[in-house]
C-alpha positions as CSV (number, residue, x, y, z in Angstrom):
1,X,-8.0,-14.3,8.1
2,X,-5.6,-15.1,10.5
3,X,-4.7,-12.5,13.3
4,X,-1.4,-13.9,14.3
5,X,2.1,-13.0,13.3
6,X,3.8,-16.0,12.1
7,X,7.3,-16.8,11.9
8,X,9.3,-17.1,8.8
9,X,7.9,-20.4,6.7
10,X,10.0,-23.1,6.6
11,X,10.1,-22.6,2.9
12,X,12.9,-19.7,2.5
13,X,11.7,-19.0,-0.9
14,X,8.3,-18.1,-0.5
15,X,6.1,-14.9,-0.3
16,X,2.9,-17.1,1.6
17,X,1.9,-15.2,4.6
18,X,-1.3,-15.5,6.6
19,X,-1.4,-11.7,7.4
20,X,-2.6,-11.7,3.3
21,X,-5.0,-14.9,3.6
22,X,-8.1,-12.9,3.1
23,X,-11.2,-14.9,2.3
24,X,-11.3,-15.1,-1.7
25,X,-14.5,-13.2,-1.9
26,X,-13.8,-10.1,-0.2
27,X,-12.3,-7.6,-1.6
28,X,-9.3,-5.5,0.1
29,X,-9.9,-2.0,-0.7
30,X,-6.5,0.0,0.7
31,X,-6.7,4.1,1.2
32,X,-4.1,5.7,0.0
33,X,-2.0,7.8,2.3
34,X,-4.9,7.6,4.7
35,X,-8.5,8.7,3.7
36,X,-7.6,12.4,3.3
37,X,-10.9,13.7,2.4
38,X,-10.9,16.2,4.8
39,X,-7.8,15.2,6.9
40,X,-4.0,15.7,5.9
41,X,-2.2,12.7,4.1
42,X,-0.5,10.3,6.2
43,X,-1.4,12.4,9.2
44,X,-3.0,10.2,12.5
45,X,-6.7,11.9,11.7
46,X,-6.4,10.4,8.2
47,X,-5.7,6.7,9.4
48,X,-8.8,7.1,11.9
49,X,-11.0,8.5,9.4
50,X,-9.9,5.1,6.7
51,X,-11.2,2.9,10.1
52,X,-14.2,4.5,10.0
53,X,-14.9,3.9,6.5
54,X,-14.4,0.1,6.6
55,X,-11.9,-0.1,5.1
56,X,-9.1,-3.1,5.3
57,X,-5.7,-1.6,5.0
58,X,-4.4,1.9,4.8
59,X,-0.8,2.7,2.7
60,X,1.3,5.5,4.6
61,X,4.6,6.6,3.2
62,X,7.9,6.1,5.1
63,X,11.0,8.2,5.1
64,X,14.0,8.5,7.2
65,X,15.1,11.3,8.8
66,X,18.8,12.6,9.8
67,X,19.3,10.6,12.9
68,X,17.6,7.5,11.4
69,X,14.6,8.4,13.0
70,X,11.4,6.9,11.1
71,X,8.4,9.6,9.7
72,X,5.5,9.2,7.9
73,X,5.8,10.8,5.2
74,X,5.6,10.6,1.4
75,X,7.8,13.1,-0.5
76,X,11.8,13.6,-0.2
77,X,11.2,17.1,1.0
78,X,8.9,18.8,3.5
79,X,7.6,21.5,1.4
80,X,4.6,20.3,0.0
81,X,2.8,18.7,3.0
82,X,4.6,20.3,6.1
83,X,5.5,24.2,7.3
84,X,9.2,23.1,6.6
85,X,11.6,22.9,3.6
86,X,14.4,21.0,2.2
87,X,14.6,17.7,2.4
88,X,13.6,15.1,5.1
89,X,16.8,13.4,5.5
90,X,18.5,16.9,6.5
91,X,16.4,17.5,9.6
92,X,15.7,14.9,12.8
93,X,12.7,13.0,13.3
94,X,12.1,15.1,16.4
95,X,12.5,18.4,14.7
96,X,9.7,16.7,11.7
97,X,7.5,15.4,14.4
98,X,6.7,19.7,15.7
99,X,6.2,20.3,12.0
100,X,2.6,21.2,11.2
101,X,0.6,19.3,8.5
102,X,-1.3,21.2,5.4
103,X,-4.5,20.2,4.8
104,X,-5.5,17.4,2.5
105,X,-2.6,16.5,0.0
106,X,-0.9,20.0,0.6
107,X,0.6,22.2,-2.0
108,X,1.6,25.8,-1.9
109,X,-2.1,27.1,-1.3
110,X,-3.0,24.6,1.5
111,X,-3.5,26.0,4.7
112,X,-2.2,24.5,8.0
113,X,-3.3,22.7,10.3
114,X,-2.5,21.7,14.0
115,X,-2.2,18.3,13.2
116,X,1.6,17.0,13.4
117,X,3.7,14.4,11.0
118,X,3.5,11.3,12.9
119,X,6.6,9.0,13.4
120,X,5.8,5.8,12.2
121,X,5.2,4.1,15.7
122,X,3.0,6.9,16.4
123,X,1.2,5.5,12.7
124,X,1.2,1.6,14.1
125,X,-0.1,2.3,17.7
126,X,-3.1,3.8,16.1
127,X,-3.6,1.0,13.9
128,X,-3.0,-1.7,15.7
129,X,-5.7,-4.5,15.9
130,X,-7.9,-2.2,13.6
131,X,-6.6,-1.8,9.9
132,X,-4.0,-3.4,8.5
133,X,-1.1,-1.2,7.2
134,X,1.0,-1.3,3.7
135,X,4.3,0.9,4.3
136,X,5.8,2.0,1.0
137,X,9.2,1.8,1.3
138,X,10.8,3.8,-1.1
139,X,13.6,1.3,-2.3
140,X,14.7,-1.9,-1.3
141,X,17.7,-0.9,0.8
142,X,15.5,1.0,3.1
143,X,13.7,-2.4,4.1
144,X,15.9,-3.9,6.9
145,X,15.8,-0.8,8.8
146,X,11.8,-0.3,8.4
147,X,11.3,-3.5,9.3
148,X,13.5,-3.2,12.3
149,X,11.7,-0.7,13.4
150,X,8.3,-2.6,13.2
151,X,9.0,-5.7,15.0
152,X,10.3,-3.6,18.1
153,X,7.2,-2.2,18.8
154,X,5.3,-5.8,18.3
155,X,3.8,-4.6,15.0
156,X,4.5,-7.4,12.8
157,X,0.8,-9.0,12.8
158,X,-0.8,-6.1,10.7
159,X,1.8,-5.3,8.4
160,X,2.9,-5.5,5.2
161,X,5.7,-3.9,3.5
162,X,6.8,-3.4,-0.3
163,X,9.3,-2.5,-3.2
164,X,9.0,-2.1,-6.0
165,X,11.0,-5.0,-8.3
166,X,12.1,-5.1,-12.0
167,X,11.2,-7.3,-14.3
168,X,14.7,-8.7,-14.4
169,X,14.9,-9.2,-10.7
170,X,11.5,-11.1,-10.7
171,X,12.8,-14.7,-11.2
172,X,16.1,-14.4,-9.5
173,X,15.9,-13.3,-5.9
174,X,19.1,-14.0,-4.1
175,X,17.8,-15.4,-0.6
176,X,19.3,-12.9,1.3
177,X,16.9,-10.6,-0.6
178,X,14.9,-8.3,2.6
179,X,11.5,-9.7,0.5
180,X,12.2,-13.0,2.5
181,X,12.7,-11.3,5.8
182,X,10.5,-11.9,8.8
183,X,7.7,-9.7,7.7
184,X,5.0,-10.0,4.7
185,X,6.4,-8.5,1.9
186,X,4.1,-7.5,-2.0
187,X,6.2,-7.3,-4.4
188,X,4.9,-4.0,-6.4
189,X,5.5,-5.0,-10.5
190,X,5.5,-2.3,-13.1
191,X,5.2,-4.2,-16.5
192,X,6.3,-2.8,-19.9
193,X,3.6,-3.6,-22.7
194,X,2.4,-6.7,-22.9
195,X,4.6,-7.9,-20.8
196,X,2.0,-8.3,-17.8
197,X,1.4,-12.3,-18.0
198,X,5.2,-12.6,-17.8
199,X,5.8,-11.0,-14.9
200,X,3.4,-12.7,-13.1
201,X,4.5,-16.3,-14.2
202,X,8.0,-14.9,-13.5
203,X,7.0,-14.5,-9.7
204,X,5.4,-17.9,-9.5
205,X,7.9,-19.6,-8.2
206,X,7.6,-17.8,-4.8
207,X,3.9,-18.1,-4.3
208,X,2.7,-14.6,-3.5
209,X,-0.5,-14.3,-1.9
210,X,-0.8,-10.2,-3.3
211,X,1.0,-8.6,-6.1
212,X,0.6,-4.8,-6.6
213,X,0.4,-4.7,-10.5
214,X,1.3,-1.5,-13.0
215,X,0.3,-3.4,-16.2
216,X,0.5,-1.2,-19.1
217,X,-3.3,-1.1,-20.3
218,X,-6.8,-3.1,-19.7
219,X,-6.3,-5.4,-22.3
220,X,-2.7,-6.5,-21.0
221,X,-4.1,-6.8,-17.2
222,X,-6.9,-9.1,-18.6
223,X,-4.4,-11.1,-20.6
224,X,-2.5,-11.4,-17.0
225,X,-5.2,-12.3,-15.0
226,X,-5.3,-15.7,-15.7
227,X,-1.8,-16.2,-14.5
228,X,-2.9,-14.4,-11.5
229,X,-5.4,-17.2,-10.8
230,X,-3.1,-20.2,-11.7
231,X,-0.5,-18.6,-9.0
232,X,-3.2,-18.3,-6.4
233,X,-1.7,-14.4,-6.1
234,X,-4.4,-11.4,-5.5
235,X,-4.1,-8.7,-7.8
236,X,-3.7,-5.2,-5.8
237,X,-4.8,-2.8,-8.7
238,X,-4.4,1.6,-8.4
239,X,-7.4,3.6,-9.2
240,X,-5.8,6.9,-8.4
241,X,-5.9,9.6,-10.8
242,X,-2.1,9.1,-11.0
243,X,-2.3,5.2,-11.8
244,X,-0.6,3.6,-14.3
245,X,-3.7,2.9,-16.1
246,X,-4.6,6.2,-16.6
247,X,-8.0,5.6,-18.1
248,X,-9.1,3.5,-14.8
249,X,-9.0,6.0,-12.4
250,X,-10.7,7.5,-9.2
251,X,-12.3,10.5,-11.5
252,X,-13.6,8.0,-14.2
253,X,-15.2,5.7,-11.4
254,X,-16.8,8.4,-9.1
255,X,-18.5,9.6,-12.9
256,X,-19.2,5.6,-14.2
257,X,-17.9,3.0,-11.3
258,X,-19.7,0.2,-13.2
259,X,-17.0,1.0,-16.3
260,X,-14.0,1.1,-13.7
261,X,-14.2,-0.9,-10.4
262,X,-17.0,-2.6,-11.7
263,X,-14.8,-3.6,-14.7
264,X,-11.6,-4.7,-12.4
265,X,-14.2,-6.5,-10.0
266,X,-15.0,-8.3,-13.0
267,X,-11.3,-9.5,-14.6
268,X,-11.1,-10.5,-10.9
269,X,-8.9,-7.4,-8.9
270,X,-8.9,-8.5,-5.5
271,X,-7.5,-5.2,-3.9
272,X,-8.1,-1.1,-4.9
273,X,-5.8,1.2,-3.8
274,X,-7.9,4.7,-4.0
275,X,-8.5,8.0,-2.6
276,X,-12.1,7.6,-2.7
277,X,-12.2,5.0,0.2
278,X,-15.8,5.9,1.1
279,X,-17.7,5.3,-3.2
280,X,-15.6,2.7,-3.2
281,X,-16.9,0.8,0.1
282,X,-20.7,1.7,-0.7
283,X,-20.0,0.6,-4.5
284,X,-19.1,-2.9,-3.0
285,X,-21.6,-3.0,-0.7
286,X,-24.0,-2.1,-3.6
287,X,-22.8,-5.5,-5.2
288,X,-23.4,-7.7,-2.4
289,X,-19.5,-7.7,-1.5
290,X,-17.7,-7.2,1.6
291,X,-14.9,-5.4,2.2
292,X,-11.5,-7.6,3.4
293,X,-11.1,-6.5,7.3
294,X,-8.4,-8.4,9.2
């Protein structure tokens, strides 16, 4: 794939971007939040640790704080995964950026560590030229801002942002919509059932390289997939024991991969999103597949 940021296509209405050209047969596998196997999520250890793996992209989770100031992190409050409490946007993204990180995904039991939330330059620098990064935006209206915030530090070339859309918002997209801004955007689709396939051919008309899909079962993502490969798009699949698919997850896989990546491998997924970064690298190796690397 292509290394170089490029500028807005001349086509407005268009998700095609060569930051998500990867070569057909490789598959993208994405950790979530970082590999947090033994580091915090969204933390700076957790990004170094998903390089080290091999794998292609890590997601972080960003949020803004009081003065505008943007944080990595996932929840709307600091309790779970930080020594603070309350919520995010009631504190500065200085005062977040001394808060200590629990370890792993955090909770009430977890201890601390002295690992620190990182702003979301802090995220960038450390990725930069060595994973590409997905920032989950956590609605639409927040995208102008992020995305501000990524092309002053000269980020643009390894990222990707996303929103979720509704179905009803699929086909219409006013062009002023922040998906057609100067950064590659997925469109994340959660479908009602049997209503995968239509999503997809509703999204058609703007060529997306990479959907992230939430179809409603197996048998409705198969149905889908062949709309998938008429639109040329890459299917970005969860396996995380909180998927939408709640029967192809990381617990089933790490017990029976064959039955779960194996299976999406199969239907032709093109990207995992998991929290067992490291099975699922070795399980694609064990196949003879590479993982996508920018």
């Amino acid at each position: 794939m292509t290394s170089r940021f490029a500028a807005p296509a001349a086509e407005p209405l268009s998700l095609r971007s060569p930051v998500l050209d990867f070569d057909p047969a490789d598959i993208l596998v994405i950790a979530h939040r970082g590999s947090w196997a033994r580091a915090p999520e969204n933390s700076i250890q957790a990004i170094r640790d998903a390089i080290a793996l091999g794998v292609g992209m890590v997601e972080i989770d960003v949020r803004q704080a009081a003065d505008g100031a943007m944080v990595v992190i996932h929840d709307d409050t600091l309790d779970r995964t930080t020594e603070g409490t309350g919520p995010v946007r009631a504190e500065t993204g200085e005062a977040i950026r001394r808060m200590r990180l629990r370890e792993r995904g955090g909770g009430k039991g977890a201890a601390l560590t002295e690992k620190r939330v990182p702003s979301l330059f802090e995220a960038l620098e450390e990725a930069r030229g060595r994973v590409l990064v997905n920032i989950d935006t956590k609605s639409v209206s927040e995208l102008p801002a992020v995305s501000a915030e990524i092309l002053s530090g000269g980020f643009g070339a390894g990222v990707v942002v996303k929103a979720e859309l509704k179905s009803g918002e699929l086909a219409q997209l006013p062009t002023d919509h922040p998906a057609f801004g100067p950064l590659p955007f997925m469109p994340v689709v959660v479908s009602a059932p049997q209503g995968f396939a239509g999503d997809l051919a509703a999204l058609a008309p703007l060529s997306p390289f990479m959907i992230e899909c939430k179809p409603h079962c197996v048998a409705d993502l198969e149905t889908g997939m062949e709309v998938a490969r008429t639109i040329g798009a890459r299917i970005w699949l969860n396996t995380l024991d909180v998927a939408h698919m709640t029967d192809f997850n990381d617990t089933a896989a790490m017990a029976d991969p064959d039955a779960i990546w194996g299976r999406l491998l199969d239907l032709g997924v093109g990207a995992m999103q998991t929290d067992e970064s490291q099975a699922l690298v070795a399980y694609l190796a064990g196949r003879g597949l590479k993982s996508a690397r920018p």
